[in-house]
N, C-alpha and C positions, 0 to 999 in steps of 0.2 A: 544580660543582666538587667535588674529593674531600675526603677531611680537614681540618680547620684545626689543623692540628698538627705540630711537628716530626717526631715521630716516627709513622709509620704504624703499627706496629705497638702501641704503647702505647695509639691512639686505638682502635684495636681491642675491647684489653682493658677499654677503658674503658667504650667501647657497651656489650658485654656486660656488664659488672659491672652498671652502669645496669638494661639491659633485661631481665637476670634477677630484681631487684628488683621488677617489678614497679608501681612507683609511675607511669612513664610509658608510652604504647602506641610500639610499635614504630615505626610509621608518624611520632610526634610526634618521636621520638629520630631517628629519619632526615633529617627535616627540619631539626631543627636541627645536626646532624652533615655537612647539605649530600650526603647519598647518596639513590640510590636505593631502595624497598623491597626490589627483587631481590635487591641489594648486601646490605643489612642484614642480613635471613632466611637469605643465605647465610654470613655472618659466625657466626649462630646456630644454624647446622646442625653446621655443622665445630665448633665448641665441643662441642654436646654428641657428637658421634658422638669426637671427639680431644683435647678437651682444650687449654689454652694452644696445643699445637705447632701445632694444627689451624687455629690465627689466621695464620700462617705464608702468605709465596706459596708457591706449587706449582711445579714445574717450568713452563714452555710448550713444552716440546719433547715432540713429535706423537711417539704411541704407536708409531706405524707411519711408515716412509718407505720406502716399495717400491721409490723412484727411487736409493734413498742407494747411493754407491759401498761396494764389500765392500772389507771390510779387508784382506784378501789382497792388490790392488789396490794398496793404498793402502801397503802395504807393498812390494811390487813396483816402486812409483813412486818412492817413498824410496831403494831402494836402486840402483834406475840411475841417479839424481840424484844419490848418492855416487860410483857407478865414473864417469861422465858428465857431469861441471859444467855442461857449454856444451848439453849437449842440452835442446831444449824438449820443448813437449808433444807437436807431430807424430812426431819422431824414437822419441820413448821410445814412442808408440802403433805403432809401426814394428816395433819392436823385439820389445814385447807381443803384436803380433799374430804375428810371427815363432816366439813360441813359446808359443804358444795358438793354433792358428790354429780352434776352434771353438769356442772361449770368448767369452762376452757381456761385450767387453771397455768401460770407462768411453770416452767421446770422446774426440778430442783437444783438444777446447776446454775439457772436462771435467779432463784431468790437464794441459792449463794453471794453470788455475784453482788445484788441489791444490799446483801448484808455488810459488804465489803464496804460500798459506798458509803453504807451506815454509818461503818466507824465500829461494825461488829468484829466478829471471828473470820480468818478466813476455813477456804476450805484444810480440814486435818489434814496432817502428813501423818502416813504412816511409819513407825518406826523401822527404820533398817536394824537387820541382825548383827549381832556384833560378828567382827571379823578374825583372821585368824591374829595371832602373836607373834611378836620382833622381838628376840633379846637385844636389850638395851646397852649399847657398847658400849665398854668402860670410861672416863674422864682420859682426855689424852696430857701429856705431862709434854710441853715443849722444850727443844732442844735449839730453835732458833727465835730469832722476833719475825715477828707475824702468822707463828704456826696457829699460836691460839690466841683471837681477842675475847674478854670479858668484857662483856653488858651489862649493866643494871640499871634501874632507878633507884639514887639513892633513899627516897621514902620525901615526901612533903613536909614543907614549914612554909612559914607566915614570916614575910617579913616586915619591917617595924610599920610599913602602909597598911599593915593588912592582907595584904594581896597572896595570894598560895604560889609555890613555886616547887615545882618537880625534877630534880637534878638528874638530865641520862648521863652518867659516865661510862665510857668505853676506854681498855685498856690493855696494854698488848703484856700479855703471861708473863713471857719469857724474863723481858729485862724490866716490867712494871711502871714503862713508859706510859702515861695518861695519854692519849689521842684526843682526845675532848670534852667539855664538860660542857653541856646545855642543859638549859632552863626550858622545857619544850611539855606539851600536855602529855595524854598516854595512847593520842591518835594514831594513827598508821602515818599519815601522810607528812605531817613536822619529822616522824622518828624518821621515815625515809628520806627525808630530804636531805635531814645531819646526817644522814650516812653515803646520802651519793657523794656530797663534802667532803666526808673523810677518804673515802676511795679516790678522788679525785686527789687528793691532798698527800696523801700515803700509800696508799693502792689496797689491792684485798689483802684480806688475811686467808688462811686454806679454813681454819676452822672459826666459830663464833658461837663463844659457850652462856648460855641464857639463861636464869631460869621461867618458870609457869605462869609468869607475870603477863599483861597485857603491857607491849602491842606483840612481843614474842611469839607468846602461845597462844592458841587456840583451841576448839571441841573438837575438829575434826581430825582426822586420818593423822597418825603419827603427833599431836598434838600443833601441828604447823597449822600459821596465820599467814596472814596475809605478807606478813613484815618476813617470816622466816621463808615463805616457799618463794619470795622475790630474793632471799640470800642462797638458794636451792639455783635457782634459773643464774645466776651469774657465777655459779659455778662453787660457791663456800659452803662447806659440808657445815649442820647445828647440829650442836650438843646441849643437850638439855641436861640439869641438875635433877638431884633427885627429889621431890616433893617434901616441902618441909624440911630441907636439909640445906641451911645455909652454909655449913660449913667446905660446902664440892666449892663453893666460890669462895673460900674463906679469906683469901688474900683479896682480894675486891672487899668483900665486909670490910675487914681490919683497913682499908684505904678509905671506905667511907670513915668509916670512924674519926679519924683525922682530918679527913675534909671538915666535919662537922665541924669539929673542937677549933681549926684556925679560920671557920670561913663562916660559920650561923654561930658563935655563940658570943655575942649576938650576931643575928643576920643584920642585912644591910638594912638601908634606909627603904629603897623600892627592889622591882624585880631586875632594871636595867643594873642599878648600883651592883648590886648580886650577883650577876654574869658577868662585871667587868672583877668583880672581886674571885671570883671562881675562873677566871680567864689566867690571871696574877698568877694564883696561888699553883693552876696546873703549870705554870710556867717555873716559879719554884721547888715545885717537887720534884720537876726534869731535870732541871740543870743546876740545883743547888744542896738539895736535902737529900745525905747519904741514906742507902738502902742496907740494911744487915745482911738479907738472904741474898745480897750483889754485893758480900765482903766490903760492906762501906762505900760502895764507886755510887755514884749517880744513874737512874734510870738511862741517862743523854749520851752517857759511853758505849752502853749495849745495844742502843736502840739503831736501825738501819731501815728504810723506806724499803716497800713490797716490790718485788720485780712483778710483781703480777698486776698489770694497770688497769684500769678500770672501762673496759667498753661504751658504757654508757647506754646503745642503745641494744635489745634484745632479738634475736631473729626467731619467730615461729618456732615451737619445737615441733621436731619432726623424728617418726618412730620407724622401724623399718617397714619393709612393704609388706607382711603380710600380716601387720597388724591394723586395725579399725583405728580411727584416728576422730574425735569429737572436741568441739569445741565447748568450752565450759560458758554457761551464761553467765550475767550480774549478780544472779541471785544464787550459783552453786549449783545449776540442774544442767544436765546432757539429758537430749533427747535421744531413746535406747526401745530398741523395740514398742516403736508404737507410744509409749508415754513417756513423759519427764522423770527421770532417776537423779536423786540426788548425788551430789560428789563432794560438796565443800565451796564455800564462799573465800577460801583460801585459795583456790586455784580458777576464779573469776579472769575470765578473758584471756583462759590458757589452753593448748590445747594438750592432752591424756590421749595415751595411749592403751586399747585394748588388745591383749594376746588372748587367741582362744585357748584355753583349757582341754576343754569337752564340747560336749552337745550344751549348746546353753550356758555355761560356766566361762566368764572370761577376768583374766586376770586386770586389774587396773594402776596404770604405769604413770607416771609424771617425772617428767625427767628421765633418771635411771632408779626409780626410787617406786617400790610395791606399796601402794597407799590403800588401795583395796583390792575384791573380789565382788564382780557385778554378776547376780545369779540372775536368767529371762522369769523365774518362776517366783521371784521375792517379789511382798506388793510393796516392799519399802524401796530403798534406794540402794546405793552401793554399802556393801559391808566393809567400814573400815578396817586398816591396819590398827593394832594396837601395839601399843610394846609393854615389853616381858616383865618379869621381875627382878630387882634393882639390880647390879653388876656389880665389881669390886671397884673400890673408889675410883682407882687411876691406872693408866698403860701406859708401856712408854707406845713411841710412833714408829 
């Protein structure tokens, strides 16, 4: 390990001062400085040849780069990127070569690249084809608590600071028990945090009904984001509403509603006042304020904690053996015959499972769940799953 010191520099100066003294050998002050000799001796060259400055890093940028684009170039590319917005790198290499035509002009993947730096476009994606169709499973109707939780955000306001606040409620069907109410942005990372909370707190639910909202839903495959294909991986089947149809959540609505009326109108003084008042009132609704569709009884008589406890941490998924198995990047590509194929920014740092089809044709898995079909001959990326058209409002389980 290197220094035990905040500052590198300083511990520097210190070896040295040390090992010009004298009193300890070189080799001993290394040791306890946790370096190398090489390290050390070179720390003591540069001292005496420079002085303090000489304790200093060096640049690491190579004396020579024979490959490096000329600045000429690189000014030629700047300015057809001014007269030329939409042009990418092939056009502007077009162009370059049109009037250079014996000059050792940079590539065009090369003044891609440069364009990037720019602040330009990057390289196009081709569009993937659409994929086949999922009929869309009915609303499940529960018969216990925790079969189904409802999600939403109740919608934004201002309270009397000024300040904006975004209410997530989550609430279990059955007996209409609130589980919590935060004031959280519409990020992935806050929304998952209140929910590792609540699983910790309650445990899962089997199902978690959402609608199309961000951090929920997303563009890709089956309309899963980030927030629902991590409720996928711990095991909790999502149901999505149907577009435009607040009513599939309609008992969630009618809860908002009366949040509104006894907790914003008016809202509080700040955002903290407002979470401590929305804390209150989810504590009132439970165990105080009868329910009609629970014959008058209180949510707090129905309601019973999940037997199904919360893991915490995830293990790899793993598909059977004679399936291809990839890992998904940060950005949503798997490398697939030879290029980048895209899959979803929803399933980042997970790994999908390929089943062959045919020659070329493989099915693509996540979980136990068909998200697409990767064709070798598509220039785009995987062809999503889609789902069908709408289903009857509700099932029983």
């Amino acid at each position: 390990m290197p220094w035990k010191t905040s500052s590198l520099l300083e511990a520097r100066q210190h070896f040295v001062r040390t090992a010009l003294r004298g009193f300890k050998s070189v080799a001993q002050l290394c040791h306890e400085a946790r370096i190398s000799c090489k390290t050390g001796f070179k720390w003591l060259r540069r001292f005496r040849a420079s002085g303090g400055p000489g304790l200093r890093d060096h640049s690491r940028r190579p004396q020579s780069s024979p490959r490096r684009t000329a600045a000429r170039w690189l000014v030629a590319i700047r300015g057809l990127r001014r007269k030329h917005a939409s042009w990418g790198g092939k056009k502007i290499y077009a162009r370059l070569r049109h009037q250079h035509p014996r000059a050792h002009l940079p590539k065009p993947r090369t003044i891609t690249d440069w364009l990037q730096r720019f602040g330009g476009k990057g390289p196009r994606r081709n569009k993937a084809r659409p994929g086949p169709k999922r009929p869309r499973p009915a609303l499940t109707i529960p018969r216990v608590s925790n079969e189904v939780w409802t999600v939403d955000f109740k919608g934004w306001f201002r309270t009397r600071d000024g300040q904006r606040v975004n209410p997530l409620t989550v609430r279990d069907l059955f007996s209409r028990f609130i589980l919590g109410i935060r004031l959280l942005s519409l990020e992935h990372t806050p929304v998952q945090q209140c929910f590792q909370a609540l699983f910790l707190r309650y445990g899962q639910p089997k199902i978690i009904r959402v609608d199309h909202g961000a951090p929920f839903a997303g563009v890709g495959p089956l309309d899963l984001s980030r927030l629902s294909a991590w409720w996928l991986r711990l095991g909790i089947r999502v149901e999505f509403t149907r577009r435009a149809c607040p009513q599939d959540n309609g008992a969630h609505e009618q809860m908002h509603r009366i949040y509104k009326a006894d907790t914003a109108s008016p809202p509080a003084a700040t955002p903290r006042a407002q979470q401590r008042r929305s804390t209150r009132w989810a504590n009132y609704y439970n165990h105080q304020r009868p329910h009609e569709a629970l014959g008058q009884r209180v949510p707090a008589t129905l309601y019973h904690k999940s037997r199904q406890h919360y893991r915490g941490y995830l293990r790899p998924l793993q598909y059977p053996r004679p399936w291809q198995t990839r890992r998904v990047s940060s950005r949503g590509f798997i490398h697939w015959r030879g290029r980048a194929r895209g899959i979803g920014r929803a399933f980042a740092g997970e790994n999908i499972g390929l089943k062959r089809v045919r020659e070329g044709v493989h099915e693509v898995y996540f979980e136990r769940q068909l998200i697409g079909v990767l064709v070798d001959t598509d220039p785009g990326g995987m062809r999503p799953v889609r789902w069908g058209k709408n289903p009857p409002r509700t099932k029983r389980p």
